[in-house]
C-alpha positions as CSV (number, residue, x, y, z in Angstrom):
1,X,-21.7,42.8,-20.1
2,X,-18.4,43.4,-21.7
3,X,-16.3,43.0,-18.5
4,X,-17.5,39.6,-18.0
5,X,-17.6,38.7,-21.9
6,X,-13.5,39.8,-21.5
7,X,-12.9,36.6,-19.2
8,X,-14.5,34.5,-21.6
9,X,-12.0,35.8,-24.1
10,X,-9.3,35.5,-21.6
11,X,-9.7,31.9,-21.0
12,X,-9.7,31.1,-24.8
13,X,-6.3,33.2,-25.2
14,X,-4.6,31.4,-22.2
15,X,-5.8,28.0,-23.5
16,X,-5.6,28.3,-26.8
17,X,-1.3,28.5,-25.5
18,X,-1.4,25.0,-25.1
19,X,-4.8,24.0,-26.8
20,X,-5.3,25.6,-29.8
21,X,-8.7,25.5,-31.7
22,X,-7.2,22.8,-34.3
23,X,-6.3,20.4,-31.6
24,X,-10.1,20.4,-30.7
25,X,-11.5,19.7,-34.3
26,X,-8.9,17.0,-34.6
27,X,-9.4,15.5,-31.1
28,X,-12.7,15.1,-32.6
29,X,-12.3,14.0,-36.1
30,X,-9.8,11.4,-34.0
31,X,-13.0,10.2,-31.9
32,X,-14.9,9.7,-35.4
33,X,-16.9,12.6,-34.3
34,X,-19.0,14.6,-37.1
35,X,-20.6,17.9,-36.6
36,X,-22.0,20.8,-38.6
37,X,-20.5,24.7,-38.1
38,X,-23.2,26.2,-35.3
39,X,-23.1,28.9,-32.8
40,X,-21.9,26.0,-30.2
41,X,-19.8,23.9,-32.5
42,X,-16.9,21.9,-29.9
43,X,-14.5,24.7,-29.8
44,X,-17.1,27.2,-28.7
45,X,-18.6,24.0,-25.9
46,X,-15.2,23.7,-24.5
47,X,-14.4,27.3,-23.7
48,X,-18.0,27.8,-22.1
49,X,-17.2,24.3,-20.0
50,X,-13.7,25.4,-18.7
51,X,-15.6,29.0,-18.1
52,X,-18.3,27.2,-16.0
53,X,-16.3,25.0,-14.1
54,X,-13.8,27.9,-13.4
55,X,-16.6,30.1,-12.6
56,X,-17.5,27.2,-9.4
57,X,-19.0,25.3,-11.6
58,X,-21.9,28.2,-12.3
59,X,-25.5,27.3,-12.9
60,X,-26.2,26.6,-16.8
61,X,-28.6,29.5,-16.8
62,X,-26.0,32.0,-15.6
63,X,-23.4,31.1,-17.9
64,X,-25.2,33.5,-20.6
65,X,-24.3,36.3,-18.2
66,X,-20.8,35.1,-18.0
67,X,-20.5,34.1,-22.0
68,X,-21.9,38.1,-22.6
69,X,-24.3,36.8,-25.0
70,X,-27.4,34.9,-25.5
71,X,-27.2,31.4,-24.4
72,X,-30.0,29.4,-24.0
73,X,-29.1,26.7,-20.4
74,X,-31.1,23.6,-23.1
75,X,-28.6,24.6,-26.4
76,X,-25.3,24.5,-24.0
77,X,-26.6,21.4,-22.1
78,X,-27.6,19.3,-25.7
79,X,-24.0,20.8,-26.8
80,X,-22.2,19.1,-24.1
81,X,-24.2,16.1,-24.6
82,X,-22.9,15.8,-28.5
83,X,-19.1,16.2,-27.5
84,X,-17.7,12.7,-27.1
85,X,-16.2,11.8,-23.6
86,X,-13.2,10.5,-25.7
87,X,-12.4,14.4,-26.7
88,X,-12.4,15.8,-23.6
89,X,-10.4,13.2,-22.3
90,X,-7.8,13.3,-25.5
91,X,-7.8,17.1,-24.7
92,X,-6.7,16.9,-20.9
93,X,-3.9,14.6,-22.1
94,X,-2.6,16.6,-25.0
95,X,-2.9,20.1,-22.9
96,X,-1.4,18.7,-19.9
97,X,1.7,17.6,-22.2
98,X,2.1,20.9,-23.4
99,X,1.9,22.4,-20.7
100,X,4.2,20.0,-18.3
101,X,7.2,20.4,-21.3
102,X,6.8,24.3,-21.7
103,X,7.1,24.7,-18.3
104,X,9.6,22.3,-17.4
105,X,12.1,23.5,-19.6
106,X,11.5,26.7,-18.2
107,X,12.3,25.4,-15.3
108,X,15.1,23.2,-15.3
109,X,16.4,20.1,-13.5
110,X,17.2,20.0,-10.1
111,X,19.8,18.1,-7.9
112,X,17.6,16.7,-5.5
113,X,14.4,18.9,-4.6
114,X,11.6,17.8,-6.9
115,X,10.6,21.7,-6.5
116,X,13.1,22.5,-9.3
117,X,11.4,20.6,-11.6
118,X,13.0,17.2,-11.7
119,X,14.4,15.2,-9.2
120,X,17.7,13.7,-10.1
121,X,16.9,14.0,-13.4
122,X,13.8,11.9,-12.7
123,X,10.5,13.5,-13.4
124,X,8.3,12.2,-10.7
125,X,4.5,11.7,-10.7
126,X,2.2,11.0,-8.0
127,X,-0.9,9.0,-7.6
128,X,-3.0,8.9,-5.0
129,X,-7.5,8.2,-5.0
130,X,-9.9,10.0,-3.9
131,X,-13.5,10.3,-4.7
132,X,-16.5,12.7,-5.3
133,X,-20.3,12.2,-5.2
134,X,-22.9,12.6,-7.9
135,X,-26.9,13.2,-8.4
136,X,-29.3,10.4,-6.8
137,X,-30.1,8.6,-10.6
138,X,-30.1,5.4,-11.2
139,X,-27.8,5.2,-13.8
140,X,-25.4,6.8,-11.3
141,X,-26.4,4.4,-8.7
142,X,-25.8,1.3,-11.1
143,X,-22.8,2.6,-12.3
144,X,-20.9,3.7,-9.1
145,X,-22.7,2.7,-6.0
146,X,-23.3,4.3,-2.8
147,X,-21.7,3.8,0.4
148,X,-23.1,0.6,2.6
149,X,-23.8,2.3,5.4
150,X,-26.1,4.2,3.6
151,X,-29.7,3.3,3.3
152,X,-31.8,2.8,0.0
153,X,-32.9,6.3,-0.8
154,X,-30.7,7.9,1.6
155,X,-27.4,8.2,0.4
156,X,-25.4,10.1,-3.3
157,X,-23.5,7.4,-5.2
158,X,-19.9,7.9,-4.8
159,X,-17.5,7.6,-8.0
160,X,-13.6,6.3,-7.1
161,X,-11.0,8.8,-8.4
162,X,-7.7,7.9,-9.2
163,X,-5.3,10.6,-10.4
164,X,-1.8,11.2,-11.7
165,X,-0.1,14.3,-11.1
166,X,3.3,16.1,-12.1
167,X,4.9,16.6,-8.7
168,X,6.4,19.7,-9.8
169,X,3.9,21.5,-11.5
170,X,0.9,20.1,-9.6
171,X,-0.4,19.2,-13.3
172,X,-3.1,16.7,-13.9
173,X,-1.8,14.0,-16.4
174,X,-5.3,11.8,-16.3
175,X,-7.9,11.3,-13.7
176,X,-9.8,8.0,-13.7
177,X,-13.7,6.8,-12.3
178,X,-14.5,3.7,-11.2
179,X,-16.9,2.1,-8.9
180,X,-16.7,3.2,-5.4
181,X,-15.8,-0.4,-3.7
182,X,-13.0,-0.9,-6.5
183,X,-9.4,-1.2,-5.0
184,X,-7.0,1.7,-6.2
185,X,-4.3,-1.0,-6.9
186,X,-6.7,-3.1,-9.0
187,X,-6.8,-0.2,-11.7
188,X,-3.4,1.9,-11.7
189,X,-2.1,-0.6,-14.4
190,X,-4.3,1.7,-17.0
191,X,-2.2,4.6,-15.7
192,X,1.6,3.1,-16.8
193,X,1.7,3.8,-20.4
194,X,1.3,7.4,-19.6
195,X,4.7,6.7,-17.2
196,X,8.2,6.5,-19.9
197,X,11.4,4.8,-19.0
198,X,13.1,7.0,-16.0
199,X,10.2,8.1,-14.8
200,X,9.6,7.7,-11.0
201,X,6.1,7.0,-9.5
202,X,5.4,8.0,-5.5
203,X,2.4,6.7,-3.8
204,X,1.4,5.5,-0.2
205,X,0.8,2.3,0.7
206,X,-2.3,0.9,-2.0
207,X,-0.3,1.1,-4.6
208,X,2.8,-1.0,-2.5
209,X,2.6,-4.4,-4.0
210,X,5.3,-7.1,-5.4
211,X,2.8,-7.3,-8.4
212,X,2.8,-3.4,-9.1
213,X,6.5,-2.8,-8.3
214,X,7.3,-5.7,-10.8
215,X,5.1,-4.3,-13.3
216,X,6.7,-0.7,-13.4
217,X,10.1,-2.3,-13.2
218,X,9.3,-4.2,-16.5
219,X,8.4,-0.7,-18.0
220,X,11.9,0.6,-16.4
221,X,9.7,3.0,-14.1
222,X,11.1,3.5,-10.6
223,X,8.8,3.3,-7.7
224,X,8.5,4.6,-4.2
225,X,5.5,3.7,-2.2
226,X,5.2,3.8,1.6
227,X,4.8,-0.2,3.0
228,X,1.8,-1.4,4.8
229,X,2.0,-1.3,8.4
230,X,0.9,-5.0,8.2
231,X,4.0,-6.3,6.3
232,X,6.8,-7.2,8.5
233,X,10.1,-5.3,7.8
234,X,13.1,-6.4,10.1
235,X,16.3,-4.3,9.8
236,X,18.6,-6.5,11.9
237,X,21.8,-7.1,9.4
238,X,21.8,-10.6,8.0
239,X,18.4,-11.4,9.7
240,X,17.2,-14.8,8.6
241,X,13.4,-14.8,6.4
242,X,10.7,-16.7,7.5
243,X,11.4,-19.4,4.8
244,X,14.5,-20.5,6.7
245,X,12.6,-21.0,10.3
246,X,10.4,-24.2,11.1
247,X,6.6,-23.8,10.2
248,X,6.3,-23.3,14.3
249,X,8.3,-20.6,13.8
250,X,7.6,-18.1,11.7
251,X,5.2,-16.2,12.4
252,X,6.4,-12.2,12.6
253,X,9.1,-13.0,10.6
254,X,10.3,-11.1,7.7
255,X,9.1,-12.7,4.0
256,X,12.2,-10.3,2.2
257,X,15.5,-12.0,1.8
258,X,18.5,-9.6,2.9
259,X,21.4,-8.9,0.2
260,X,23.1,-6.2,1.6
261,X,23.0,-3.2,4.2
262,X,23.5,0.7,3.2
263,X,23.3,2.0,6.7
264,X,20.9,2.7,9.6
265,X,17.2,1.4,8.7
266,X,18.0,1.2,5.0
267,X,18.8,-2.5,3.0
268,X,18.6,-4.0,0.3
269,X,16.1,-7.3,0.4
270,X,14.3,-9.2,-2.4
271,X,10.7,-9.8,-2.7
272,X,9.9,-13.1,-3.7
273,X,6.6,-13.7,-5.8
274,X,4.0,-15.4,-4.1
275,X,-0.1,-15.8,-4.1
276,X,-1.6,-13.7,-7.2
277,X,-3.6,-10.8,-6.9
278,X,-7.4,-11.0,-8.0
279,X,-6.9,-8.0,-10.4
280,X,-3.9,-9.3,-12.6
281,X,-4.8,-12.6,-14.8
282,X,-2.6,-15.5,-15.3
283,X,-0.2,-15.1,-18.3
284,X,0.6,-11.4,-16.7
285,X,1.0,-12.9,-13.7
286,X,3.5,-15.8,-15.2
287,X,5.1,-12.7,-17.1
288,X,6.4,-11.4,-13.9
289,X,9.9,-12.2,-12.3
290,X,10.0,-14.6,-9.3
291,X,12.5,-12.1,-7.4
292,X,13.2,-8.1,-7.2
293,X,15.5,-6.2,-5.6
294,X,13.8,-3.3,-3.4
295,X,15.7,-1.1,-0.9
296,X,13.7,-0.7,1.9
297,X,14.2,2.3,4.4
298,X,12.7,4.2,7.2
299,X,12.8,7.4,8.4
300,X,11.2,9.3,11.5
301,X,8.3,12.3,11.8
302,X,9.0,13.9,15.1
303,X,5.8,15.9,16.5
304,X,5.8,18.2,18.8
305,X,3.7,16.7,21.9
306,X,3.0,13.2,20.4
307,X,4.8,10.3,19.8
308,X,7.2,10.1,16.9
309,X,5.8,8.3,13.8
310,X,8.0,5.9,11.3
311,X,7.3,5.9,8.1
312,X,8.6,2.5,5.9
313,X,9.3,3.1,2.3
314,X,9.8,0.4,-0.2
315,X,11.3,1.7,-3.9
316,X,13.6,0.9,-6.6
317,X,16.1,3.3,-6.3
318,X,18.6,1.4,-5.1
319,X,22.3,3.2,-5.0
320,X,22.6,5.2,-2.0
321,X,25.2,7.4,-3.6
322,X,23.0,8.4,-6.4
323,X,20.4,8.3,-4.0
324,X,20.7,9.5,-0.7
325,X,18.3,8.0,2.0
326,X,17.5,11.2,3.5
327,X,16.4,12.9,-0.2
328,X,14.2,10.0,-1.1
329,X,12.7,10.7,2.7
330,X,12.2,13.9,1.6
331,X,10.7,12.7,-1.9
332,X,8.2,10.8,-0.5
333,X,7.3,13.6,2.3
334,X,6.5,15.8,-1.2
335,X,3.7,12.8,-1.8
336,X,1.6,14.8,0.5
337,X,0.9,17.6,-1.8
338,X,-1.5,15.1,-3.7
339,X,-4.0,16.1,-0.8
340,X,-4.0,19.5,-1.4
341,X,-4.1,19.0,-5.6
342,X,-7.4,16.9,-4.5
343,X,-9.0,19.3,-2.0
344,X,-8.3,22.7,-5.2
345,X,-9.7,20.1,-7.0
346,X,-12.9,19.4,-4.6
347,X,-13.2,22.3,-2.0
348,X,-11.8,25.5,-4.2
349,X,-13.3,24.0,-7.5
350,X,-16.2,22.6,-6.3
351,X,-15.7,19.1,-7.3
352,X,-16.8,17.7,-4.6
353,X,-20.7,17.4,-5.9
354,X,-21.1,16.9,-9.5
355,X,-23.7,18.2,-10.9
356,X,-24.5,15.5,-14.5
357,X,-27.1,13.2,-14.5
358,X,-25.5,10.5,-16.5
359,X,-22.3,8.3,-16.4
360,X,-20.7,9.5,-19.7
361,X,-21.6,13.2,-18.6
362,X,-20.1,12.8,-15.0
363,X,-16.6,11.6,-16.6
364,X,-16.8,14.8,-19.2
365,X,-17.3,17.2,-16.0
366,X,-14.4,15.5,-14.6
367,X,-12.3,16.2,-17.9
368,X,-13.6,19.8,-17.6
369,X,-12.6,20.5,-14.4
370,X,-8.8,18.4,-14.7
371,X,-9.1,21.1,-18.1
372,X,-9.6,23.9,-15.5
373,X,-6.9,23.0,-12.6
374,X,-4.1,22.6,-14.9
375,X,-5.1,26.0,-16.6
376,X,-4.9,27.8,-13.1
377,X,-1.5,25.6,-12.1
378,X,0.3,26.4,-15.6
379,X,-0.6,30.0,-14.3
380,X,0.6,29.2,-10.9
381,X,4.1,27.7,-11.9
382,X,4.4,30.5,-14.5
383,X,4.1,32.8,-11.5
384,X,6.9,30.5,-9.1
385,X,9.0,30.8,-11.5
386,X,9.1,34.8,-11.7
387,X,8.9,34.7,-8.4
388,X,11.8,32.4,-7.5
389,X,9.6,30.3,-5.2
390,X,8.6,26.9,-6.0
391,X,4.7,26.6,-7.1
392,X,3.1,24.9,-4.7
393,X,3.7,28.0,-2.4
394,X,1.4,30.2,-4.6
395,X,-1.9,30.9,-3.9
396,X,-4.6,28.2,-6.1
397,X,-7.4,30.5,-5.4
398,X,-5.4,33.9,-6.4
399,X,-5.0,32.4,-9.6
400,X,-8.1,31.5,-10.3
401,X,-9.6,35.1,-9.6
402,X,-7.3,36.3,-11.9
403,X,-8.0,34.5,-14.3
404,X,-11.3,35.5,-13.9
405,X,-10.9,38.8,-13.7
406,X,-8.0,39.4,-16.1
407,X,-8.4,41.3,-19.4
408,X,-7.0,39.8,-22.8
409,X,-3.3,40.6,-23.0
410,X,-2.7,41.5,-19.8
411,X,0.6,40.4,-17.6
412,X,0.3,37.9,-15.0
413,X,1.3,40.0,-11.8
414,X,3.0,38.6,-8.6
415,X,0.7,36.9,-7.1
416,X,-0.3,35.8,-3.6
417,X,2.9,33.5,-1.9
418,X,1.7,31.4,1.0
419,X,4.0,31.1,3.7
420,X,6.5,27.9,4.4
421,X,5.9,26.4,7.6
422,X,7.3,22.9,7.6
423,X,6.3,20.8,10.6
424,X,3.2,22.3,11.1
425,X,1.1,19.9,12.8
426,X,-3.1,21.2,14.0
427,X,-5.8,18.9,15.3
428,X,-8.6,17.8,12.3
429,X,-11.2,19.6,14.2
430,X,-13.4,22.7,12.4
431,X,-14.9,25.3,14.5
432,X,-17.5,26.0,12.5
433,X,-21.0,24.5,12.8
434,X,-21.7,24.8,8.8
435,X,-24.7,23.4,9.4
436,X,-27.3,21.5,12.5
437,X,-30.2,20.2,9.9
438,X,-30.9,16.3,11.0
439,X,-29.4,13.6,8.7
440,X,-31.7,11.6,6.1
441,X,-32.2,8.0,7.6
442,X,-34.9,7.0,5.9
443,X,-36.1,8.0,2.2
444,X,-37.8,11.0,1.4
445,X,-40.7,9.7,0.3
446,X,-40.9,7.7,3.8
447,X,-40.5,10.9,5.6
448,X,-43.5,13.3,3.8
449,X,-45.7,10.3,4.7
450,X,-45.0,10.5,8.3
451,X,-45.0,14.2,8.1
452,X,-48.3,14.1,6.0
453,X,-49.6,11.6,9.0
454,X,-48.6,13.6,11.6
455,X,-50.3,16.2,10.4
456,X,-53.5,14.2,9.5
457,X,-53.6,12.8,14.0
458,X,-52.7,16.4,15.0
């Protein structure tokens, strides 16, 4: 029992690095939370929720194995239940601080790779959605919905993620839930007063709005978001807009004005304010500019085999000396990594199924396990950085089983580097039959009758 009792106290030396104890007790005196000194007290609850969650998220009932003392699964689970979702989620913030300015000024700033830990002196963050699915309740299912294809009975209900990252440490600064028919764009205005002045936001094409680029541009946040293949973007140099055509006309035209050209497939335009969007109210939406400035450019994705794909990008970085259109290519290209932050999160983690029965426990498991990644990515970037390589080439899931396995005090090794192969392109198939068993179509209960009957005229 003392070997796995040691990773317990591993995970509290490692964390208490950028959480100590105090910042628990006072993320909970700050949530107006009162409690009495017991075996599970909050500290104690949230070391044996990061060890769960980072051991797969375990079964309650096996955690006393991995705590190395007795732990009943009911104390642990009423525990959790008493710790405010407003600590957890005060924790991720304040850890993932810590942790994003101790490693960054390790790291340094670079010129123009955002693997050196800035990028032009901008610290980027991306944001991208997601989602994850939860236990068939019905607080769940009133709370987050399922999808409509589904049938009553036969379907999980389906939480929207939206997440933040550091794109150089691969660091989770908050991770939101919402309603799974909610529109990403609708809700990334709660994530801006985490962004400062000089920051730089990257995101595909939900987040590409006049309403959201004006927004960030008011908080002196620079955007780059990829633009919706729907919106017509015309390179031609002093190309006319639709408003200066006949009503006949204009149709495929460009609604951009042009101000000026900086070379091949890369202008200046201004996007002019026009029908509001459902999700911002009046007075914010009078609050906004009539006109901004965006540089609009576009860059090629040769594939070997297949057709060569375009990529649009609209963003606020406008000098092309400070600038280059070929490194803010490249910036958004690094966007990409948010799908493999998501699938450590959901496939190596286990994130993918939750496991809490109720709404306020399903956003503390989510803390938990935001708690857990950035944990294993501090460890990660701590290990790029000895290793001159940048961290998104070491290995998620070697860091995790070291952490699991490491004793207190001992010195991170070199751990696993993953090969750099840019370009690689392989078909979304799996080989792997995982598993044959018929789909639910109808509910359960509808299904034991018919069995029950069949047996019954047999």
């Amino acid at each position: 029992m003392a070997s796995v009792s040691r990773t317990l106290e591993r995970i509290k030396q490692d964390l208490r690095r950028f959480l100590p104890d105090a910042s628990v007790t006072d993320a909970c005196r700050g949530a107006g939370h009162e409690w009495r000194e017991r075996k599970l007290g909050p500290v104690a609850t949230v070391h044996l929720f990061v060890l769960q969650v980072l051991s797969f998220n375990t079964a309650m009932t096996h955690l006393r194995h991995l705590a190395g003392h007795a732990l009943s699964a009911g104390a642990y689970c009423r525990a959790r239940m008493r710790l405010p979702l407003a600590v957890l989620q005060q924790l991720l913030r304040d850890s993932s601080s810590a942790m994003r300015e101790a490693l960054a000024s390790r790291a340094g700033a670079g010129v123009g790779r955002v693997g050196a830990g800035l990028w032009h002196g901008l610290r980027a963050c991306l944001v991208d959605a997601s989602s994850t699915i939860t236990p068939d309740v019905p607080e769940l299912q009133k709370a987050f919905g399922q999808p409509k294809g589904c049938k009553e009975g036969c379907g999980f209900p389906v939480p929207k993620l939206l997440g933040l990252f550091d794109a150089f440490t691969g660091l989770v600064i908050e991770l939101l839930a919402f309603p799974l028919y909610t529109h990403e764009q609708s809700k990334v205005w709660r994530l801006h007063p985490l962004l400062g002045a000089g920051d730089l936001l990257v995101g595909d094409c939900g987040f590409c709005s006049f309403a959201h680029l004006a927004m960030l541009w008011g908080r002196g946040v620079y955007a780059c978001f990829r633009i919706h293949q729907r919106q017509i973007v015309d390179f031609r140099p002093h190309r006319r807009d639709r408003g200066r055509f006949p009503k006949g006309r204009r149709k495929g035209r460009p609604t951009s004005v042009f101000v000026r050209r900086l070379g091949k497939r890369d202008h200046v335009v201004r996007w002019r304010k026009q029908n509001r969007p459902k999700w911002i109210s009046d007075e914010q939406w009078e609050a906004l500019p009539d006109t901004l400035e965006l540089r609009e450019l576009r860059y090629a994705i040769p594939r070997r085999g297949q057709r060569t794909r375009c990529v649009t990008i609209a963003t606020t970085l406008l000098d092309p000396v400070l600038y280059p259109g070929d490194e803010v290519a490249e910036l958004y290209h690094v966007r990409w990594r948010v799908e493999t932050h998501f699938a450590q999160l959901k496939t190596t983690l286990k994130m993918r199924k939750l496991k809490s029965k109720t709404e306020d426990g399903v956003r503390k498991e989510l803390a938990a396990y935001c708690l857990v990644y950035n944990l294993v990515h501090a460890v990660m970037t701590e290990a790029a950085l000895r290793q001159d390589v940048t961290p998104d080439r070491i290995g998620f899931l070697d860091a995790v089983r070291w952490l699991l396995s490491a004793t207190p005090g001992e010195q991170l090794p070199a751990l696993l580097v993953n090969p750099q192969r840019p370009g690689r392109h392989e078909p979304r198939v799996v080989k792997d039959r995982e598993d044959t068993y018929t789909k639910m179509t109808r509910p359960r209960a509808e299904l034991r009758k018919a069995l029950k009957n069949k047996a019954l005229t047999a």
